[in-house]
C-alpha positions as CSV (number, residue, x, y, z in Angstrom):
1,X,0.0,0.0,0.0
2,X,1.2,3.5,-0.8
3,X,0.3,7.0,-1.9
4,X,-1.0,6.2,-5.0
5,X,-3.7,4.2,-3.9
6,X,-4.4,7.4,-2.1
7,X,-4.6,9.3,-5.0
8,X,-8.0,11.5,-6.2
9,X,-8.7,14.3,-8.8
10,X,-8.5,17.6,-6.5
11,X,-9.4,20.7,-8.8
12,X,-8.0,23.5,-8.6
13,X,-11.0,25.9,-8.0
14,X,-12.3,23.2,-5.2
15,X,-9.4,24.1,-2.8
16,X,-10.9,27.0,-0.9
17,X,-8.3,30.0,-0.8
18,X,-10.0,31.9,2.0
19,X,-11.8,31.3,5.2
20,X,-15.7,32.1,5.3
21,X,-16.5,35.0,7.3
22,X,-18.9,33.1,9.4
23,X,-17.2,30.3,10.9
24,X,-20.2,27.6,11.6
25,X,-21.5,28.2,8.2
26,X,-18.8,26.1,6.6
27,X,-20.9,22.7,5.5
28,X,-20.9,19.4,6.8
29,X,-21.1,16.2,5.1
30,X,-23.3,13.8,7.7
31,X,-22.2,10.5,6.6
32,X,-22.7,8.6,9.9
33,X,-25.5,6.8,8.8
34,X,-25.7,4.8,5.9
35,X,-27.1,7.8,4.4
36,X,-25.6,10.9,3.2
37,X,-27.0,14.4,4.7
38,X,-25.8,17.6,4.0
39,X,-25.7,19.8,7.1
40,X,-23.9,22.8,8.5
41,X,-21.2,22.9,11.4
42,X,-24.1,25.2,13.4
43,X,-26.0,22.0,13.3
44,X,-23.0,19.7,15.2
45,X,-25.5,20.4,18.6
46,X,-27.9,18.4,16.9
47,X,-26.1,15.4,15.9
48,X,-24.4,14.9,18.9
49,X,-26.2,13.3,22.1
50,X,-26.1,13.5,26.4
51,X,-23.2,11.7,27.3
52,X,-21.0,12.1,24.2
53,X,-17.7,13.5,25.0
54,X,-16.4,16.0,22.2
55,X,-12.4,16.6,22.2
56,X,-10.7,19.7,20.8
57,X,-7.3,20.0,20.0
58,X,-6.7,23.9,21.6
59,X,-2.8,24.0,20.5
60,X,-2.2,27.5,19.1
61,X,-0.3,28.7,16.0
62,X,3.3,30.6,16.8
63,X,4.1,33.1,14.2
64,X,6.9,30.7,13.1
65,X,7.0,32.3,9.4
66,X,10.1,34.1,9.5
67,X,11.3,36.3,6.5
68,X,15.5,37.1,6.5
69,X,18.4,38.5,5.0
70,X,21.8,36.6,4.4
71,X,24.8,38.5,5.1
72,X,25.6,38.3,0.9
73,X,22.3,40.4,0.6
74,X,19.8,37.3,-0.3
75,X,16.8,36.4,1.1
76,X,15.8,33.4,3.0
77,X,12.9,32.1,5.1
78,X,12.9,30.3,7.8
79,X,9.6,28.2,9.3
80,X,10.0,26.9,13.2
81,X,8.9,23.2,13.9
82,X,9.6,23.0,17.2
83,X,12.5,23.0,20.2
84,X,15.1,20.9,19.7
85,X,15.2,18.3,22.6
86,X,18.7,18.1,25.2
87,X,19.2,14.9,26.7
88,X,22.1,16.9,28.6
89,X,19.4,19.4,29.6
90,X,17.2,17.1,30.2
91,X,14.6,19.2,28.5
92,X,14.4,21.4,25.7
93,X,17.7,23.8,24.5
94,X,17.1,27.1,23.0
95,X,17.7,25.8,19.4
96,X,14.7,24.9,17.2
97,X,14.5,22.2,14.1
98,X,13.3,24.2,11.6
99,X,12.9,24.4,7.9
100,X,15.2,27.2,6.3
101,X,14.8,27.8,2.5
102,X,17.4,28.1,0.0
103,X,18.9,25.4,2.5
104,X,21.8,24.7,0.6
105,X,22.8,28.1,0.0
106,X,22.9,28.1,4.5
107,X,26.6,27.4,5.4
108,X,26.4,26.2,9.3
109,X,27.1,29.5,11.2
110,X,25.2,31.6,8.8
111,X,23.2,34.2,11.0
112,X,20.0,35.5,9.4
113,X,18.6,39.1,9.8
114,X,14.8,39.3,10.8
115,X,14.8,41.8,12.0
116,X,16.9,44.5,14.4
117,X,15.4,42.4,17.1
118,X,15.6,38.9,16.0
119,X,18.3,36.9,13.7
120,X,18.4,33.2,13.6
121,X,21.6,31.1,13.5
122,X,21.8,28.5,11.4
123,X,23.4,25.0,12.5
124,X,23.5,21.3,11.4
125,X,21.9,19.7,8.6
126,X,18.8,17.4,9.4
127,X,18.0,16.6,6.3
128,X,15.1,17.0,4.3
129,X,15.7,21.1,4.6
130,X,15.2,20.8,8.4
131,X,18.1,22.6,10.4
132,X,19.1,23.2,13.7
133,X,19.1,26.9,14.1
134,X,18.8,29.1,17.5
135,X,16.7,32.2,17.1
136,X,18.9,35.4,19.6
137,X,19.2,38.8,19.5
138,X,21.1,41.3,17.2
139,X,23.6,41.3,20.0
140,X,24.2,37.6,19.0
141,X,22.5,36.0,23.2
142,X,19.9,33.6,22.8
143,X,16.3,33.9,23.3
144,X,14.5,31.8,25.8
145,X,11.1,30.8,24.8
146,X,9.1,33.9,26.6
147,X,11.4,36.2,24.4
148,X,11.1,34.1,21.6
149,X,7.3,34.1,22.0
150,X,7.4,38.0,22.1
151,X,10.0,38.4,19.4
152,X,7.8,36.1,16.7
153,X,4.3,38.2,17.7
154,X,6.2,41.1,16.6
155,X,8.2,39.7,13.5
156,X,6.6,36.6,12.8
157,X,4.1,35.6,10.2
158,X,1.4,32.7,10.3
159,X,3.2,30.2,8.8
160,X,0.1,29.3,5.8
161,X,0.2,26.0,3.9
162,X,1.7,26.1,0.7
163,X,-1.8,26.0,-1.5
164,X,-2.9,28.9,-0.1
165,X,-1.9,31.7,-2.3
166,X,-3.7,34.4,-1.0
167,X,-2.7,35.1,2.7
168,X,-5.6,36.4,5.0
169,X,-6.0,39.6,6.5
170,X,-6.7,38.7,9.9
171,X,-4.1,35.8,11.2
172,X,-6.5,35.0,13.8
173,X,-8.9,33.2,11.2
174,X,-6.0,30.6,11.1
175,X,-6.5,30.1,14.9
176,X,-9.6,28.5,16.7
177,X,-11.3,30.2,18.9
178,X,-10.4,28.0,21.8
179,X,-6.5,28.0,21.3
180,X,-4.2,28.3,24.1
181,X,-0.7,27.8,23.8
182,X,1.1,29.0,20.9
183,X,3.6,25.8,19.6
184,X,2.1,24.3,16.3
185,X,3.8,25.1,13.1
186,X,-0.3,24.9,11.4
187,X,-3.7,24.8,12.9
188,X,-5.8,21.5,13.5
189,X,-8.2,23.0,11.3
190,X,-11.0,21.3,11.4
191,X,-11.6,23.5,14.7
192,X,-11.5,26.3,13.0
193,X,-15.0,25.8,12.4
194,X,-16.2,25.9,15.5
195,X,-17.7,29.0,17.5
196,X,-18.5,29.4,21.2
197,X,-22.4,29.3,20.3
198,X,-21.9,26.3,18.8
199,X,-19.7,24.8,21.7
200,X,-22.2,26.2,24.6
201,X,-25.1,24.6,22.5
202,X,-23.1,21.2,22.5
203,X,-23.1,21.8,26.2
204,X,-26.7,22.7,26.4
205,X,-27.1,19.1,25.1
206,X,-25.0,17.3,27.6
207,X,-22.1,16.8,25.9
208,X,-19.1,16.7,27.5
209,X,-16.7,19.4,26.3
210,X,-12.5,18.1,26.9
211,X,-9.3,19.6,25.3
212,X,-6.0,17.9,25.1
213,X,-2.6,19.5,22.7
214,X,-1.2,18.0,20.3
215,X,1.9,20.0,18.4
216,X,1.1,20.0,14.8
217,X,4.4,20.1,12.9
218,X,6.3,18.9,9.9
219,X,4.4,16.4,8.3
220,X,1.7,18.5,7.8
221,X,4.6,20.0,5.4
222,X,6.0,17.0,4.0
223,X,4.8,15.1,1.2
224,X,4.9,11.2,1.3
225,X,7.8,10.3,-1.3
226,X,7.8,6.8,-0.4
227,X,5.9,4.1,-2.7
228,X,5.6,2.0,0.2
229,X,4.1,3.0,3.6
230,X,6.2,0.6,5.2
231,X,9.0,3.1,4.3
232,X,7.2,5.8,5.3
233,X,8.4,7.7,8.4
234,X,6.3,9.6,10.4
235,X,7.7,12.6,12.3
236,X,7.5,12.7,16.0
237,X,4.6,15.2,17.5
238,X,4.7,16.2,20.8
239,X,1.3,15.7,22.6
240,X,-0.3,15.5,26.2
241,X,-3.8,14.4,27.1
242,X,-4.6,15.1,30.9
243,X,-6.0,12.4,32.6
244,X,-9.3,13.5,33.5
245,X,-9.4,13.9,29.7
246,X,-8.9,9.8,28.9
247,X,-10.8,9.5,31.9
248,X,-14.3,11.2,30.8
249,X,-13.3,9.4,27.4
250,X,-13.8,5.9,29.2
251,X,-16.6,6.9,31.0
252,X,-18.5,7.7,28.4
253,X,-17.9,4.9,25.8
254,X,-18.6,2.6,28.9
255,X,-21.9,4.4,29.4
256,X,-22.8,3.9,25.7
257,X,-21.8,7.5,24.9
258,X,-19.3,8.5,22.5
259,X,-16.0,10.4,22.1
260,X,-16.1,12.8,19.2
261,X,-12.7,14.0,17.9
262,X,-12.5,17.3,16.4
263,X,-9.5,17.0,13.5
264,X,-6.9,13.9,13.2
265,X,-4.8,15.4,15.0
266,X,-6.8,14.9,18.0
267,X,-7.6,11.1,16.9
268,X,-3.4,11.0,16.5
269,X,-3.2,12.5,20.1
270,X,-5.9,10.3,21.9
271,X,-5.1,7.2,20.1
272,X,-1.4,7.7,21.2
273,X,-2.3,8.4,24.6
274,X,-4.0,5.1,24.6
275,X,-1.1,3.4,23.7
276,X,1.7,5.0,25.0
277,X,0.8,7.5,28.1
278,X,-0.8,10.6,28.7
279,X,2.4,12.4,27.4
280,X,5.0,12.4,25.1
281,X,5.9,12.5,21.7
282,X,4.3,10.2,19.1
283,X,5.1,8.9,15.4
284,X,1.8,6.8,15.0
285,X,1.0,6.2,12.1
286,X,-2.7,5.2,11.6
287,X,-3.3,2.8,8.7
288,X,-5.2,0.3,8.1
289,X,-6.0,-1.9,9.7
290,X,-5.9,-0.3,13.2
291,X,-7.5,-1.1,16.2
292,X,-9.0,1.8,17.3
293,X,-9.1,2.6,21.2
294,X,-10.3,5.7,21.5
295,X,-12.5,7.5,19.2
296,X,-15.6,6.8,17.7
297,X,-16.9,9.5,15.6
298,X,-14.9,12.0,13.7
299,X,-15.1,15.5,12.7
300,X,-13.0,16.5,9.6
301,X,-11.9,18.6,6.7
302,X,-11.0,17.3,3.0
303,X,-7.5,16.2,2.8
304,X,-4.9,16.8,0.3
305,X,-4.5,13.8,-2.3
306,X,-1.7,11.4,-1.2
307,X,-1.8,12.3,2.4
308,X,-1.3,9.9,5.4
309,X,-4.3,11.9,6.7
310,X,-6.5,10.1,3.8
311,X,-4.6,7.0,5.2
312,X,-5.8,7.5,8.8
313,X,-9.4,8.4,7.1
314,X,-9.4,4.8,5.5
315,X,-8.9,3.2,8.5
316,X,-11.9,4.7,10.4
317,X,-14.3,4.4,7.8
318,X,-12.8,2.0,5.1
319,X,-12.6,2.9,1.8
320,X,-15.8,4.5,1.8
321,X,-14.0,7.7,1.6
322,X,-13.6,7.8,-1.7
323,X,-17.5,8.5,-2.5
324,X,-18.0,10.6,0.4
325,X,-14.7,13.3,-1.3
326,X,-16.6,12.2,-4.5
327,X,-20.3,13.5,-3.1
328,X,-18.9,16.5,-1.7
329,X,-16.6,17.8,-5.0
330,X,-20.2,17.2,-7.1
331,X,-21.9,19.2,-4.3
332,X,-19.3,22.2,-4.6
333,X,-18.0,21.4,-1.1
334,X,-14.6,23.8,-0.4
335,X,-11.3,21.8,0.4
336,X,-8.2,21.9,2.5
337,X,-7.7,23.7,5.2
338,X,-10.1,26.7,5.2
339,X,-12.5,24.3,3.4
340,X,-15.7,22.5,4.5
341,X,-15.8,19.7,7.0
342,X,-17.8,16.2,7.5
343,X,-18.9,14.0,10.3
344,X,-18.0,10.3,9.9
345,X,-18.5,7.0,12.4
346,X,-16.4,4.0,12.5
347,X,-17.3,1.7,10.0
348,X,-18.8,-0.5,11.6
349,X,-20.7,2.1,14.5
350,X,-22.8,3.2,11.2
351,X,-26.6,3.8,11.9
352,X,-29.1,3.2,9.6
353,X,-31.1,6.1,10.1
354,X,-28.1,8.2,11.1
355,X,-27.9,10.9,13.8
């Protein structure tokens, strides 16, 4: 199994460019029932029951976009992934992996410009244009992360996927509206639907509202080059899912309820945590087949062709993905990630007469 059995024509005028103005307007695709229903994200309150647990993924964006100058007078960009881990330390350093573009043209000990109060030092190679670098200031001391923080809200820009052409005007459509703590290099966007109204009507139902983080980072980036999945690695994540979190999860699929992921990245997070601990860093890679622990009804946008997150799609609902992308390009659904959403079951937790 590889990418090309992932494969799916994706027009052009189909991948939406900017986000709607009205969040919860964005349309849903109901496919948890054997039938298909075409609903809005305001109607998520209604298709969800008492006792149902719904988890949001509340990382937060940085302003990891950074725009330089070489000392020879060319420009370069750099895009934070996240702190580079010390053993030594035992914790985090004040470097970063990041991806720095022209790499090549980077010698090691190249310091780029931002800004007069930010330059970025390049180090080592990772590979695959990832490099070690260590943001400091002009006067060459490194930042900790509370400067760092500061220094990319000032200089930084939202660090936008690739497709997206057009930038926005206000960088906050590119957050949800319950993030907290700025790490991810990209949102978990299929939150970025949701609106308070529509989370305090989910709680006027009985549904149990829980957030957990997971960092989104460089495969949401990185295209899969190998033909094989076997040979496919998966970048580690950082997560962390509190335990009252897991807890109200197991309550509520013991009680007959249901735990409602917003986004894969908060399937990736939970199903880790099952597996591995409440905290850490994860390369899972869900594909099928996959026993899943966790999660029993999903909440997602439309996914780019070739993309382990199509993978991960085919192992919750089976291949029936491709006629649900199918159904929503004839309706005129909106892809990626400012695009329209659906709501899918488990394969085999289908209803007939659905929600």
């Amino acid at each position: 199994m590889g990418p090309e059995d992932f494969d799916y024509p994706l027009p052009e005028s189909a991948v939406a460019q900017i986000p709607l103005t009205d969040r919860a307007s964005a349309r849903l695709l109901d496919a948890t029932g054997t039938s298909v229903i075409h609903r809005t994200v305001r109607d998520l309150p209604n298709l969800l029951r008492p006792g149902d647990v719904l988890v949001l993924n509340d990382t937060r964006v940085l302003h990891a976009r950074l725009l330089s100058v070489r000392p020879t007078g060319g420009s370069a960009e750099v895009l934070l992934l996240r702190p580079v881990k010390d053993d030594a330390l035992e914790g985090e350093s004040l470097d970063w992996e990041a991806l720095v573009r022209p790499s090549r043209k980077v010698e090691a000990g190249t310091r780029l410009v931002v800004s007069e109060g930010l330059v970025v030092e390049v180090q080592d190679d990772l590979g695959e244009g990832r490099r070690r670098v260590r943001p400091m200031t002009r006067d060459g001391i490194p930042m900790d992360r509370p400067e760092l923080l500061d220094a990319l809200d000032h200089y930084g820009m939202v660090p936008l996927p690739p497709y997206l052409t057009q930038g926005i005007e206000d960088p906050e459509r590119y957050q949800t509206v319950y993030s907290e703590r700025s790490a991810s290099a990209a949102a978990p966007t299929a939150g970025l639907h949701l609106t308070e109204a529509v989370l305090e009507a989910c709680q006027v139902k009985g549904v149990q509202i829980e957030r957990l983080e997971l960092v989104v980072g460089l495969d949401t980036f990185r295209p899969v080059v190998a033909d094989d999945f076997d040979d496919h690695r998966m970048h580690k994540e950082a997560y962390r899912v509190p335990a009252k979190v897991i807890e109200a999860c197991m309550r509520a699929r013991a009680a007959g309820g249901r735990v409602v992921a917003v986004g894969t990245t908060t399937v990736r997070a939970l199903e880790s945590a099952a597996r591995f601990g409440p905290d850490g860093e994860t390369d899972l890679f869900i594909r099928p087949p996959f026993d899943f622990q966790m999660v029993n009804v999903l909440m997602t946008n439309y996914h780019l062709p070739r993309s382990t997150l199509l993978v991960m799609l085919e192992a919750f609902v089976g291949s029936r993905w491709r006629d649900l992308y199918a159904t929503a390009l004839d309706a005129g659904y909106r892809f990626l990630s400012f695009g329209d959403a659906m709501l899918v079951s488990r394969g085999e937790e289908k209803e007939s007469s659905g929600l």
